[in-house]
DOVEX-444804 format. One record per residue (C-alpha): residue in three letters; x negated, y, z. Coordinates in steps of 0.25 Angstrom, whole numbers. Example, Ala and Ser with C-alpha at 12.3 -4.5 7.8 and 13.67 -1.06 7.14 Angstrom:
% residues 2
ala, -49, -18, 31 $
ser, -55, -4, 29 $
***
This chain:
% residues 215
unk, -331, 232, 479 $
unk, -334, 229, 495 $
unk, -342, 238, 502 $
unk, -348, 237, 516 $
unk, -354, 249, 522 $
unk, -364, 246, 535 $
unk, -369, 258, 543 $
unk, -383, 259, 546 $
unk, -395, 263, 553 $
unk, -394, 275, 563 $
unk, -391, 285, 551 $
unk, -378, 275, 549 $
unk, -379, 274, 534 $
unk, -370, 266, 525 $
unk, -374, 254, 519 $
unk, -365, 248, 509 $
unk, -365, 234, 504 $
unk, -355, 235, 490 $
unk, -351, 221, 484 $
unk, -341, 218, 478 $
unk, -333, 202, 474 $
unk, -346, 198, 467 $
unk, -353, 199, 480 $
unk, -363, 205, 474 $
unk, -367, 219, 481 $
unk, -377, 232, 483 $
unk, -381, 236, 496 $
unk, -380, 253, 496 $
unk, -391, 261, 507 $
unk, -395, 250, 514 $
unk, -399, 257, 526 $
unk, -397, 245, 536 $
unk, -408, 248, 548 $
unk, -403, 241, 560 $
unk, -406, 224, 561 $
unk, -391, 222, 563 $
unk, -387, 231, 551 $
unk, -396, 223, 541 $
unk, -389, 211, 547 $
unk, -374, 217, 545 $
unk, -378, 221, 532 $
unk, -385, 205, 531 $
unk, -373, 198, 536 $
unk, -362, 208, 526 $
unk, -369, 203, 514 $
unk, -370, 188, 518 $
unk, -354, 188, 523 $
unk, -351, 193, 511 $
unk, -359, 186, 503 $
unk, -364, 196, 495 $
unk, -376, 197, 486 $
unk, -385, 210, 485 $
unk, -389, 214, 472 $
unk, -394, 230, 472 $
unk, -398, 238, 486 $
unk, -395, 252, 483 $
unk, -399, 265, 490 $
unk, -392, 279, 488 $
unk, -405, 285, 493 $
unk, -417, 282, 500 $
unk, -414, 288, 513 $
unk, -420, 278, 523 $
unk, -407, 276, 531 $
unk, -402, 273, 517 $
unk, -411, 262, 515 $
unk, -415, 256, 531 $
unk, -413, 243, 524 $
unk, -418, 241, 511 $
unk, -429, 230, 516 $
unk, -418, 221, 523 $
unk, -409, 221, 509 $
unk, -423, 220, 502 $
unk, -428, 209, 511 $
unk, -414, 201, 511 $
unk, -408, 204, 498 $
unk, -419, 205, 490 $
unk, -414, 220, 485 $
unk, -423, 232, 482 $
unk, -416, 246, 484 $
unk, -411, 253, 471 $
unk, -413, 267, 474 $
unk, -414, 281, 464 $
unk, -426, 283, 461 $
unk, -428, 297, 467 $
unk, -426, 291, 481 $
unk, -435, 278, 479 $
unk, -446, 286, 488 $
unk, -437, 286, 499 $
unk, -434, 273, 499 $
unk, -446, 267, 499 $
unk, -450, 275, 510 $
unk, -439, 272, 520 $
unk, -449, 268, 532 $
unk, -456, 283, 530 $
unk, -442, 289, 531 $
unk, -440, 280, 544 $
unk, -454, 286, 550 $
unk, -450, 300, 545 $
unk, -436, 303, 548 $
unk, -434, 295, 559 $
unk, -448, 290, 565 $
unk, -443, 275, 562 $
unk, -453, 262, 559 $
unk, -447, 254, 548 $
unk, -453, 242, 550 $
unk, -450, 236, 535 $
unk, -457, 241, 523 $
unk, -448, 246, 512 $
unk, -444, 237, 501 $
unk, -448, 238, 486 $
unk, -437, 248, 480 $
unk, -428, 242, 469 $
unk, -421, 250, 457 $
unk, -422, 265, 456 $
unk, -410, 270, 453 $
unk, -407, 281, 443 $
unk, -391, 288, 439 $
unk, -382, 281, 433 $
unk, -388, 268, 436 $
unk, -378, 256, 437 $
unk, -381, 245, 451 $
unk, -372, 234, 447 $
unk, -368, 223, 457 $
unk, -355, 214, 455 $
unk, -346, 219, 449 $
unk, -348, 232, 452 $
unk, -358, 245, 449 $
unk, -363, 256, 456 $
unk, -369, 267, 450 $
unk, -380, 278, 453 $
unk, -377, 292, 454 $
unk, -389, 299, 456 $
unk, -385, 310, 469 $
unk, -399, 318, 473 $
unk, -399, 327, 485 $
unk, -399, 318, 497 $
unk, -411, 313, 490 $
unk, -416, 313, 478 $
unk, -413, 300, 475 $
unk, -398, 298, 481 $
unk, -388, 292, 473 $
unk, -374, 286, 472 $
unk, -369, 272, 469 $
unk, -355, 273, 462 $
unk, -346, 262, 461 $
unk, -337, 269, 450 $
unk, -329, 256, 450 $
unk, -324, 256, 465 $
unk, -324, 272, 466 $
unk, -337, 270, 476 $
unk, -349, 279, 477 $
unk, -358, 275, 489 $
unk, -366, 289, 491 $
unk, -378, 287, 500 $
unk, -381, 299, 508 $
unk, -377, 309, 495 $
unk, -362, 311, 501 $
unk, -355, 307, 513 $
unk, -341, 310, 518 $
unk, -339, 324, 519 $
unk, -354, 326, 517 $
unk, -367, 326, 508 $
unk, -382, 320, 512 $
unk, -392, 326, 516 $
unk, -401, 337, 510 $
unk, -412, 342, 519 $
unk, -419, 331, 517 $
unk, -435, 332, 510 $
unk, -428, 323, 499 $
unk, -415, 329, 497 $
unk, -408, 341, 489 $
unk, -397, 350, 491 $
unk, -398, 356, 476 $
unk, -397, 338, 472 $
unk, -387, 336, 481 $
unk, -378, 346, 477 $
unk, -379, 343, 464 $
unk, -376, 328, 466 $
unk, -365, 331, 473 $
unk, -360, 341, 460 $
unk, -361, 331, 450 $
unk, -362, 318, 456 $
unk, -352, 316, 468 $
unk, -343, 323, 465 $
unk, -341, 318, 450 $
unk, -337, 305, 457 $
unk, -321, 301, 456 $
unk, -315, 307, 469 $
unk, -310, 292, 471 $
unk, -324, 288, 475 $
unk, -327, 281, 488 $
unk, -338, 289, 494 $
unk, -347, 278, 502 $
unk, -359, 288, 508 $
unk, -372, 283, 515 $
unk, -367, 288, 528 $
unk, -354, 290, 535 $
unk, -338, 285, 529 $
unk, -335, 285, 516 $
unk, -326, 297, 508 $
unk, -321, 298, 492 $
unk, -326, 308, 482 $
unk, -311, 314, 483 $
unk, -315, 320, 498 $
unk, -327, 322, 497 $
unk, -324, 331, 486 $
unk, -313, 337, 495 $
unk, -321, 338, 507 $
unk, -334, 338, 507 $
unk, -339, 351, 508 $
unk, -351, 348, 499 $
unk, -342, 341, 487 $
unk, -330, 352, 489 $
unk, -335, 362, 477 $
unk, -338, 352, 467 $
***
């Protein structure tokens, strides 16, 4: 399984593109906002001659999602998202105007399968499956790759660190309780890729983070 991580926006969120000798892939948090990172995402894609087959969103945090009309527009792709977040996302341009006092000029595109626990996105040869986590939102979640020891965790857990909580739609009481029985029942081999900053393993997090130590 490749995967390419691209920083973006001012928040520098990871997006990821994961393919694998199929050249089939799944674009994760697409938060592409600047002209030239839609173009290095662009210009990844063709090199590699890949083909897009699922856009996928961990939460619909707008910083998360920037770029979910360029992927709609070029690849056809509706973003697949819980349905507990599917608000959120199609109101990215009011988060824009809230948080920040932005003007998104495009409109938000249609939203494509609402995602539920234990579903399955296949692509390739490979599967990724949706571990619902509330708490940085209602409607985060996982996408563990069980096959390659790969869990790409959005804004729920970071190195050495958790998401958010003080946020209108975020939980403390969700949180805690996703990182109880969710994270922390992941193998300790797992490859920690978070929404924001370098990546860790389940084994340190486990280990340092202050957050996962007493489970």
């Amino acid at each position: 399984m490749n995967i390419k991580r691209l920083m973006c926006n001012p928040l520098q969120e990871n997006c990821y593109v994961v393919s694998d000798e199929t050249r089939e892939c799944v674009i994760i948090d697409c938060g592409c906002y600047y002209d030239e990172e839609k173009q290095a995402l662009a210009a990844y894609i063709s090199q590699n001659r890949l083909h897009p087959v699922h856009l996928l969103a961990t939460h619909g945090h707008l910083d998360h999602n920037f770029g979910n009309a360029f992927v709609y527009r070029e690849y056809g792709l509706k973003v697949e998202i819980c349905q507990e977040d599917q608000s959120l996302v199609e109101h990215v341009r009011q988060q824009a105007a809230d948080l920040f006092g932005m003007t998104l000029e495009e409109e938000e595109p249609p939203t494509g399968r609402l995602l539920t626990n234990g579903d399955i996105i296949t692509f390739g040869h490979h599967q990724l499956k949706v571990l619902q986590t509330p708490g940085h939102t209602h409607g985060s979640a996982l996408f563990h790759c069980e096959a390659e020891q790969t869990v790409f965790t959005g804004d729920t857990l970071f190195r050495m660190s958790i998401g958010r909580t003080d946020f209108p739609e975020s939980s403390w009481a969700e949180m805690e309780d996703s990182l109880r029985t969710v994270v922390s029942k992941l193998p300790e081999a797992t490859i920690v890729l978070s929404g924001h900053g370098p990546q860790s393993t389940i084994a340190d997090e486990l280990k340092y983070n202050m957050y996962l130590k007493s489970f």
